[in-house]
Backbone as JSON, one array per atom type, in Angstrom:
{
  "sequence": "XXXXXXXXXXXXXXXXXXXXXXXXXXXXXXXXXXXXXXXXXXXXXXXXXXXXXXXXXXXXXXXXXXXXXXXXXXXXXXXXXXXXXXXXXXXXXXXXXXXXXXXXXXXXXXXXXXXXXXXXXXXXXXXXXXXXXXXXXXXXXXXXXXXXXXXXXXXXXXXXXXXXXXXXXXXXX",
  "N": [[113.57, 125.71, 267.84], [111.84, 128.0, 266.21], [112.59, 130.88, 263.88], [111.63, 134.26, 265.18], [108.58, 135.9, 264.0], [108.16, 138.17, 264.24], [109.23, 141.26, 262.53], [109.99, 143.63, 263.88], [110.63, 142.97, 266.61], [113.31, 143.0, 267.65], [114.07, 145.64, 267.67], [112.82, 147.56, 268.95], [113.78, 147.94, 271.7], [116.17, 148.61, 274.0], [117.86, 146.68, 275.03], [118.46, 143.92, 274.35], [117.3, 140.34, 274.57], [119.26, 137.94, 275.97], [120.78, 134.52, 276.01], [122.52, 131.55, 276.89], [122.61, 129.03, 274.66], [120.71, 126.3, 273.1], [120.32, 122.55, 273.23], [117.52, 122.84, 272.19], [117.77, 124.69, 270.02], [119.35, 124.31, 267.84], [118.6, 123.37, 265.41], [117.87, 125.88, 264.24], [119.56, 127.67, 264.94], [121.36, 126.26, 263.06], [120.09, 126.45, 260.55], [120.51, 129.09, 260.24], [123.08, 129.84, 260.44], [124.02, 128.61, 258.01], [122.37, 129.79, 256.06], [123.77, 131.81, 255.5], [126.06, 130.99, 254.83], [128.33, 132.15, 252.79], [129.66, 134.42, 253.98], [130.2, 132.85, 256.5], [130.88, 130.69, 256.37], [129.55, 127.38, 255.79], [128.2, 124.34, 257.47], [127.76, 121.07, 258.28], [124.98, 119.3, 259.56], [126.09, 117.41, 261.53], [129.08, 118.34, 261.96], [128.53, 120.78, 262.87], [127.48, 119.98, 264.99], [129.48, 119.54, 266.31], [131.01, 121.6, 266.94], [129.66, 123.51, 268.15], [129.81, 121.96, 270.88], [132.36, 121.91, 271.43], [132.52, 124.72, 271.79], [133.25, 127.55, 273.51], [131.59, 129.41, 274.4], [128.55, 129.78, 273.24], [125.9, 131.7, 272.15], [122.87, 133.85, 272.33], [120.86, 136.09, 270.99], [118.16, 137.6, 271.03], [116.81, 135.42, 269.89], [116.93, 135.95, 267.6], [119.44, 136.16, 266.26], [123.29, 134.52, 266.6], [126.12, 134.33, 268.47], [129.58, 132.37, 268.27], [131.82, 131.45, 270.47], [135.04, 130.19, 270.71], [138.07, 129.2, 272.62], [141.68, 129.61, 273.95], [141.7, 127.3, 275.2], [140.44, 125.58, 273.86], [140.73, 122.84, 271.56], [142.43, 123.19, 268.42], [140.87, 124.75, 265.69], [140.96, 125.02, 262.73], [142.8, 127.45, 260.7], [142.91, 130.13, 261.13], [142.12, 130.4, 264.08], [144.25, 129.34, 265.04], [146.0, 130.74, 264.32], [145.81, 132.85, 266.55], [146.36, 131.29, 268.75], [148.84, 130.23, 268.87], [149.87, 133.03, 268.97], [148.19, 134.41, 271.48], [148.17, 134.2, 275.13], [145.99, 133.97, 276.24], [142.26, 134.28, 275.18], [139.45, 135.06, 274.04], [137.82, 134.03, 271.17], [135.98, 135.08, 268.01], [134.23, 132.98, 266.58], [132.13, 132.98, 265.06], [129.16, 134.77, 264.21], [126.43, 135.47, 263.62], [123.49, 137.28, 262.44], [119.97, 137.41, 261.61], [118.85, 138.58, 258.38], [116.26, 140.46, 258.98], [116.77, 141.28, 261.59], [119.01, 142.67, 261.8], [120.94, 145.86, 261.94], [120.24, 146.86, 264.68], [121.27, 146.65, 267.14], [121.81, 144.01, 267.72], [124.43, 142.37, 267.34], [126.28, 144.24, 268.79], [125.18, 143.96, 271.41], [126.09, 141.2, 271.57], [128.79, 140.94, 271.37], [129.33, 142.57, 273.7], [128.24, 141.12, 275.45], [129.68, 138.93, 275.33], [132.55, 140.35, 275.85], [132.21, 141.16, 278.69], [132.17, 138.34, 279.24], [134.84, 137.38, 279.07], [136.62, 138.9, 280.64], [139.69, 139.71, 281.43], [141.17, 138.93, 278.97], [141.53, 138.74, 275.95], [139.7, 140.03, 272.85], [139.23, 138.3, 270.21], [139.04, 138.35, 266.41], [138.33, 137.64, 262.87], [138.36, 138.89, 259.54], [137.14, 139.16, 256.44], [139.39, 140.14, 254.04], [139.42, 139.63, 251.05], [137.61, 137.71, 250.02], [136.36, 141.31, 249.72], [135.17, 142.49, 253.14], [133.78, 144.95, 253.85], [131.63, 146.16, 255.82], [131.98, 144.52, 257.97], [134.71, 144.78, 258.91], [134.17, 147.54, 259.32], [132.22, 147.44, 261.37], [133.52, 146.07, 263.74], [136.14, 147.91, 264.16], [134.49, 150.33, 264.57], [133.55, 148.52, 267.84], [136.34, 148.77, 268.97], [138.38, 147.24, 267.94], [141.64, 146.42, 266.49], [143.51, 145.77, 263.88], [145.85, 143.0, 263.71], [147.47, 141.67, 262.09], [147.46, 139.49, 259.08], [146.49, 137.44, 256.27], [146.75, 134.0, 254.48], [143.75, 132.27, 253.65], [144.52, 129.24, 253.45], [142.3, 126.97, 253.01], [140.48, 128.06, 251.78], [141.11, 130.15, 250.38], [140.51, 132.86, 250.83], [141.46, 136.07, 252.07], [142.4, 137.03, 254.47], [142.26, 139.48, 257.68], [143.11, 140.05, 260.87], [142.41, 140.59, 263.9], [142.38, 142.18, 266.97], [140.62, 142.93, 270.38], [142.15, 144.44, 272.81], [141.66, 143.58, 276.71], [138.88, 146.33, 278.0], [138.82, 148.81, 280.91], [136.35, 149.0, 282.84], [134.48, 152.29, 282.6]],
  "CA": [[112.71, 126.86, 267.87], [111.84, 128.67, 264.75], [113.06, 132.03, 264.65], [110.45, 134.94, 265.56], [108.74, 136.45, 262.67], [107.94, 139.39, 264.16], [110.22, 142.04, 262.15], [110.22, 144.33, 264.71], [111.15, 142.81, 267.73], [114.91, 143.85, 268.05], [113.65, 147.21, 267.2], [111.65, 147.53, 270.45], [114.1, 147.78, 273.51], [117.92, 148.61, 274.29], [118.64, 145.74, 276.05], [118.16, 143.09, 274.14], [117.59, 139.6, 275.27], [120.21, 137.01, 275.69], [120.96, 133.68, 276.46], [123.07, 130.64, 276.47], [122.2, 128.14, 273.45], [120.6, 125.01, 274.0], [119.95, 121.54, 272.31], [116.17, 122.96, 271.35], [118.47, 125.95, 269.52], [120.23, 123.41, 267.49], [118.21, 123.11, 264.08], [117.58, 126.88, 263.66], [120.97, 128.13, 264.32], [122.48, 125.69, 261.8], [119.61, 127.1, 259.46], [120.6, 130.58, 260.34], [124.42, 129.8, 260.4], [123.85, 128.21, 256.68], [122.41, 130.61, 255.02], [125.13, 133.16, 255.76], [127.31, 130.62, 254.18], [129.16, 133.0, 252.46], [130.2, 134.91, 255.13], [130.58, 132.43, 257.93], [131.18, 129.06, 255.98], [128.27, 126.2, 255.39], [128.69, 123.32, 257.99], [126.46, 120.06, 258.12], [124.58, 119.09, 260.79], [127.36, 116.53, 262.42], [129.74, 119.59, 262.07], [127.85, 122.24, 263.63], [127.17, 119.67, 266.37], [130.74, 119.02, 266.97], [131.91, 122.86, 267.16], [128.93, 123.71, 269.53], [130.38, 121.23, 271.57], [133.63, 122.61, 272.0], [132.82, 126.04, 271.74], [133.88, 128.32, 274.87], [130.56, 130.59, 274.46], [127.49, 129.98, 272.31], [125.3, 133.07, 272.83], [121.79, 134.04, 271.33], [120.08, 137.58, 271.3], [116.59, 138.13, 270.71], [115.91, 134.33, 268.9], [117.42, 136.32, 265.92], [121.54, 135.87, 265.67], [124.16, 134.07, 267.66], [128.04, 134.53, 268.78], [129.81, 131.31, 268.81], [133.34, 131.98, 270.24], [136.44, 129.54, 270.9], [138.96, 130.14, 273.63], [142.98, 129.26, 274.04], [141.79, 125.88, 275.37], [139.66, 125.11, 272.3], [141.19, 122.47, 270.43], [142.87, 124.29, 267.04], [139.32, 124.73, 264.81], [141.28, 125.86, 261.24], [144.26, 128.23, 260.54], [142.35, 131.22, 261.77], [142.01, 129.79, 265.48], [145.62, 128.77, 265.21], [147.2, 132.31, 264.37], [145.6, 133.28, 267.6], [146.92, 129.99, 269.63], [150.23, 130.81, 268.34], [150.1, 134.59, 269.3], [147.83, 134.96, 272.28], [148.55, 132.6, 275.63], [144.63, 133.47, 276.89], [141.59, 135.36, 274.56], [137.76, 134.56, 272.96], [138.13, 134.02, 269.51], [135.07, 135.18, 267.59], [134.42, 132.37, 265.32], [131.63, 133.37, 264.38], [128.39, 135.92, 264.73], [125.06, 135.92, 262.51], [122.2, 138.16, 262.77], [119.21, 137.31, 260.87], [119.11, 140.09, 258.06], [115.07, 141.33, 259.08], [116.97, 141.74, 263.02], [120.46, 143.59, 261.31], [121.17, 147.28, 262.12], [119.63, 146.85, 265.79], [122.2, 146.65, 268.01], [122.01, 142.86, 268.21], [125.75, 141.76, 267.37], [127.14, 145.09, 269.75], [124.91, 143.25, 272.38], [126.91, 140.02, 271.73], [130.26, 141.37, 271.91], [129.27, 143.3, 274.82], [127.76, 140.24, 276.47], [131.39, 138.11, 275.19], [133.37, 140.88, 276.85], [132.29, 140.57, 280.28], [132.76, 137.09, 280.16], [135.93, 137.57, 278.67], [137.36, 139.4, 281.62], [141.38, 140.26, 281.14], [141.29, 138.01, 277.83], [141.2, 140.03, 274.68], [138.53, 139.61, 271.97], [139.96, 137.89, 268.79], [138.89, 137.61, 265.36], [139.34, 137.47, 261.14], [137.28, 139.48, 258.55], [138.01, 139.16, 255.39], [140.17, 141.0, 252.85], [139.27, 139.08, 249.87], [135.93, 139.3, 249.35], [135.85, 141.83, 251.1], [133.74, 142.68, 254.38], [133.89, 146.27, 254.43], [130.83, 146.41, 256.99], [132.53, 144.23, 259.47], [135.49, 145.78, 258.99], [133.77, 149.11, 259.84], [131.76, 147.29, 262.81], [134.94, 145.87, 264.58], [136.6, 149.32, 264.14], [133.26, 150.78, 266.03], [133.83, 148.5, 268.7], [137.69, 148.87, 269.14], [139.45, 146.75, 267.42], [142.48, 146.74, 265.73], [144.23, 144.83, 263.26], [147.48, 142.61, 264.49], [148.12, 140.61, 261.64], [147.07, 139.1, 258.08], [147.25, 135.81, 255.91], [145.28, 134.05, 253.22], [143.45, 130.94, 254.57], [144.77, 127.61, 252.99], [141.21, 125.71, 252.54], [139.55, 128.74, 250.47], [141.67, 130.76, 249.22], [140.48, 133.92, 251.4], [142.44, 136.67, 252.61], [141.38, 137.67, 256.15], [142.81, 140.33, 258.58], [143.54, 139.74, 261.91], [141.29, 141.8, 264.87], [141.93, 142.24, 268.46], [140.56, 143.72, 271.0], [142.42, 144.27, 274.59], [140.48, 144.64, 277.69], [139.46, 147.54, 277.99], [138.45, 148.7, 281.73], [135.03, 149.86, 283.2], [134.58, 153.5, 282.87]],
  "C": [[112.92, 127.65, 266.57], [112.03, 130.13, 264.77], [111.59, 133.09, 264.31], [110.34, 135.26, 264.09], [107.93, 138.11, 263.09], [109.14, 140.36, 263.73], [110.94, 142.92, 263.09], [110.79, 144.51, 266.25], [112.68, 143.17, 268.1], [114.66, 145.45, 268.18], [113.37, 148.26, 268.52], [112.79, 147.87, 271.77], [115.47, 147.99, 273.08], [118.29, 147.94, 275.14], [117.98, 144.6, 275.4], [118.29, 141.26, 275.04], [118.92, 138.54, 274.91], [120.84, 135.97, 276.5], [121.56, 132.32, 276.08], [121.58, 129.76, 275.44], [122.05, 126.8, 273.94], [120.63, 123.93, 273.25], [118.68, 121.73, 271.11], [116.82, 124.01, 270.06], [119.12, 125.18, 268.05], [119.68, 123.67, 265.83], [117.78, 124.48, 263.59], [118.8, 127.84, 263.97], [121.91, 127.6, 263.18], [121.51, 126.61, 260.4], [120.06, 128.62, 259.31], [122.16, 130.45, 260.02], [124.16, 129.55, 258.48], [123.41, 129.35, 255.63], [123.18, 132.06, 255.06], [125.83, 132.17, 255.42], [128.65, 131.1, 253.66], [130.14, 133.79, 253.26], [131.06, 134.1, 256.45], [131.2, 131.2, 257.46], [129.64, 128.17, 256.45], [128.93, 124.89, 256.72], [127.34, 122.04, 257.85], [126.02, 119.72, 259.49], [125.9, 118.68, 262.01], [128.68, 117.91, 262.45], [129.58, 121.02, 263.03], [127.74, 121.52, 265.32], [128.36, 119.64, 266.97], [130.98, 120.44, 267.2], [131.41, 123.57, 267.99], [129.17, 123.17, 270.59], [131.32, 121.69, 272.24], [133.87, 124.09, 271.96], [132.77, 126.48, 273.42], [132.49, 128.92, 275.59], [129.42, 129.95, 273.32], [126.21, 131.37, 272.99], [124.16, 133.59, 272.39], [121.18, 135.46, 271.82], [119.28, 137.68, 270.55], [116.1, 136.85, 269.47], [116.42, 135.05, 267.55], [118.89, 136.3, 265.6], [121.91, 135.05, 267.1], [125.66, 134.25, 267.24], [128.38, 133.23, 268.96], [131.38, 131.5, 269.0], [134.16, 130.36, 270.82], [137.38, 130.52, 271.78], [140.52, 129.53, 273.36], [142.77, 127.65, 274.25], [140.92, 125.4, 274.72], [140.43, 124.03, 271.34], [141.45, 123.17, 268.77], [141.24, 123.76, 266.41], [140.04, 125.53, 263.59], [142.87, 126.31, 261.57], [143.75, 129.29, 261.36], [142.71, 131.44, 263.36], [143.3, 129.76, 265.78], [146.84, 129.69, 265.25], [146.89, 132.42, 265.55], [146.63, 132.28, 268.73], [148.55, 130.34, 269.59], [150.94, 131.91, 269.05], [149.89, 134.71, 271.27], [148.33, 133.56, 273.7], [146.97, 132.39, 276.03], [143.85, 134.64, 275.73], [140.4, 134.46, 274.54], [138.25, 134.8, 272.05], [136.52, 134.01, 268.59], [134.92, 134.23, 266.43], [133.53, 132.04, 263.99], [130.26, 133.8, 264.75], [127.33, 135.84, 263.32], [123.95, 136.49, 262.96], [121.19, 137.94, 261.75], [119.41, 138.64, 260.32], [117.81, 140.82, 258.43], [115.59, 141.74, 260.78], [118.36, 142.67, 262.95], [120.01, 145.52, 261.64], [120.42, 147.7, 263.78], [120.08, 146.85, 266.85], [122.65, 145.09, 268.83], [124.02, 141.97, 268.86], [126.75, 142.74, 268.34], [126.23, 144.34, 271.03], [125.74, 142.06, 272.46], [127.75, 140.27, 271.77], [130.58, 142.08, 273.09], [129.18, 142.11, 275.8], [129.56, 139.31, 276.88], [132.4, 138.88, 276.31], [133.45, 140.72, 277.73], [132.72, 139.07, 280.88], [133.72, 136.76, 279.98], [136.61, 138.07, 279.83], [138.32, 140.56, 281.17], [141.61, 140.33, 279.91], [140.81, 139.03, 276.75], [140.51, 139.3, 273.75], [139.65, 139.75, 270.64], [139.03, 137.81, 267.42], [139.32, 137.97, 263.91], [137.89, 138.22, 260.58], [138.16, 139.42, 257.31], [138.05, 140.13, 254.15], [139.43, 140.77, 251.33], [138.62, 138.09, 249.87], [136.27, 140.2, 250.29], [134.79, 142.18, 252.33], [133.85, 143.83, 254.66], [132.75, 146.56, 255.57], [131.06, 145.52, 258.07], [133.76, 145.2, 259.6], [135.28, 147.27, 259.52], [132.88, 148.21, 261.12], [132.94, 147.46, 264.16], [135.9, 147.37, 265.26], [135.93, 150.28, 265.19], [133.49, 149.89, 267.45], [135.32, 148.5, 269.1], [138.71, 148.31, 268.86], [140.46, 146.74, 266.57], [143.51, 145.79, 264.95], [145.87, 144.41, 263.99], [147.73, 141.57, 263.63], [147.03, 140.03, 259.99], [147.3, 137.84, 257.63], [145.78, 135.27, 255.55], [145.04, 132.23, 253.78], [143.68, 129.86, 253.47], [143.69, 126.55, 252.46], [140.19, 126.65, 251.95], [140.09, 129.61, 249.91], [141.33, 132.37, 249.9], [141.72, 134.93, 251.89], [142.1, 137.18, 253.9], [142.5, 138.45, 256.66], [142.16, 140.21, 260.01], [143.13, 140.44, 262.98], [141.83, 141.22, 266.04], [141.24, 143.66, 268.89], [140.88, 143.82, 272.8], [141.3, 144.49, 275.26], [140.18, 146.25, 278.07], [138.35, 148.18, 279.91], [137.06, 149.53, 281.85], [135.13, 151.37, 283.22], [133.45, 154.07, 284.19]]
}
């Protein structure tokens, strides 16, 4: 499915939609994952298919971004994945989150961490932003939703520096 081209549709509603990821999903999340390369890392088809595979969560809101998280029983996926494995004994591990940029500033990706949470439970929300480049606007998202650094360390297969995010459960008010 090709992603909407109406600009406006995220725009429109506080409750965006959202729904597991399917096979039809397949060739326009890798296009969407890809060109956020920079940010998220480039994978190739056979790559993307294998990590959808074993991901915990794939998650889509409004045909315009997706959450793809990893859990404790995730086979290790990197160094990243592996600090956590190490640390945590149960969590989601955010491994990674794109928002088309004409659907950005909409409340898409606080819908996907909202959606992650619940199905997260007890399990605390994990992930890495990085230091070097920096990501000062995740860094300030994460922060908005509650997370807090627990740790640093420069990734081995690029040379990045990333910092280390949780977030405990935190209970219904």
């Amino acid at each position: 499915m090709p992603l909407p081209t109406d600009p406006h549709r995220a725009r429109h509603h506080d409750d965006p939609a959202i729904r597991a990821a399917t096979a039809d999903d397949f060739a326009w999340l890798l296009a969407l994952n890809n060109a956020y390369a920079a940010e998220v890392n480039a994978y190739t088809p056979a790559d993307f298919a294998a990590l959808m595979a074993i991901a915990a969560r794939v998650r889509i809101a409004d045909d315009a971004g997706f959450l793809l998280a990893l859990s404790e029983a995730t086979p290790v996926q990197g160094p990243n994945h592996a600090w956590f494995l190490a640390r945590e004994p149960q969590f989601l591990y955010i491994d990674r989150i794109v928002i088309a940029a004409r659907a950005q500033g909409y409340g898409l990706g606080r819908a996907l961490y909202d959606d992650l949470a619940q199905a997260a439970g007890d399990r605390p929300l994990c992930c890495e932003v990085n230091l070097e480049p920096a990501n000062p606007a995740s860094l300030a998202f994460h922060a908005r939703l509650g997370f807090a650094p627990c740790g640093e360390a420069r990734d081995p297969r690029n040379g990045k520096r990333v910092q280390y995010l949780i977030r405990r459960h935190r209970p219904a008010r």
